[in-house]
C-alpha positions in Angstrom: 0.0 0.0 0.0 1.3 3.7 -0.5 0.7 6.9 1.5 0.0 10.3 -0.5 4.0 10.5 0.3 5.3 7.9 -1.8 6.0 8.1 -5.3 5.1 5.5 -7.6 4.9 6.2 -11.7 2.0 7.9 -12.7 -1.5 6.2 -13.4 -4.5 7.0 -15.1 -7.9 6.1 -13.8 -9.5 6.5 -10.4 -7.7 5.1 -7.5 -9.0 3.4 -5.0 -8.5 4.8 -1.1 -8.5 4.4 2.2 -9.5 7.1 4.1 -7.4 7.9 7.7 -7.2 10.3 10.3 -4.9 13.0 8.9 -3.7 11.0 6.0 -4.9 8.5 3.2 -3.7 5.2 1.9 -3.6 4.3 -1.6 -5.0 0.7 -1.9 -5.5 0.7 -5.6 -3.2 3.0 -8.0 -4.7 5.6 -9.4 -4.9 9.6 -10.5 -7.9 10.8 -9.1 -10.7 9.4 -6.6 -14.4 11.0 -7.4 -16.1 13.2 -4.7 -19.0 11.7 -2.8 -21.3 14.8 -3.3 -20.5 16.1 -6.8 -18.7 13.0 -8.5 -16.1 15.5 -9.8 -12.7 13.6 -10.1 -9.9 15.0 -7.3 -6.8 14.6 -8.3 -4.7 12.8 -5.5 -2.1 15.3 -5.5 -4.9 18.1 -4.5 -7.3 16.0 -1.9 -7.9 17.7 1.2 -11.3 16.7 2.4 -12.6 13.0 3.0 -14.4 11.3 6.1 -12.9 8.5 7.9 -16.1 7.1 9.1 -18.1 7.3 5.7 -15.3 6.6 3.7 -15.9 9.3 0.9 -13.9 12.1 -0.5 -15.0 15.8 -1.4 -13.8 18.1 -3.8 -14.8 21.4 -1.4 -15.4 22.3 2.5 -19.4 23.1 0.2 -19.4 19.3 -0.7 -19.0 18.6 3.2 -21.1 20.8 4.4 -23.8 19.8 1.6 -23.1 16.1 2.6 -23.2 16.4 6.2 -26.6 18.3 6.1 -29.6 16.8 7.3 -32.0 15.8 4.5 -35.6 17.5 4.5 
């Protein structure tokens, strides 16, 4: 498995990730992962925002917020 600090040759396609507590851990190789709210793809290289217990990323503190509101 690889860490967002180790470099491996690029790939194309999504990557598959586990999501940690300050950090993320590449299971499958990959460019990009999708974000859980939007489904735009997030580069590796710029992903900031995910959640540990749910497993998902987000492209945007908006996606977060959006995700973690209550549905009416």
């Amino acid at each position: 498995m690889l860490n967002r600090y180790d470099r491996s040759p690029p790939t194309n396609g999504e990557a598959e990730v586990k999501y940690l507590d300050g950090d993320f851990r590449v299971v499958r190789p990959g460019a990009f992962v999708r974000c859980a709210v939007t489904a735009v793809p997030i580069p590796l290289e710029e992903l900031k925002y995910w959640s540990v217990d749910r497993q998902e990323a987000y492209a945007s503190p908006e996606a977060v917020l959006q995700r973690l509101a209550p549905e009416r």
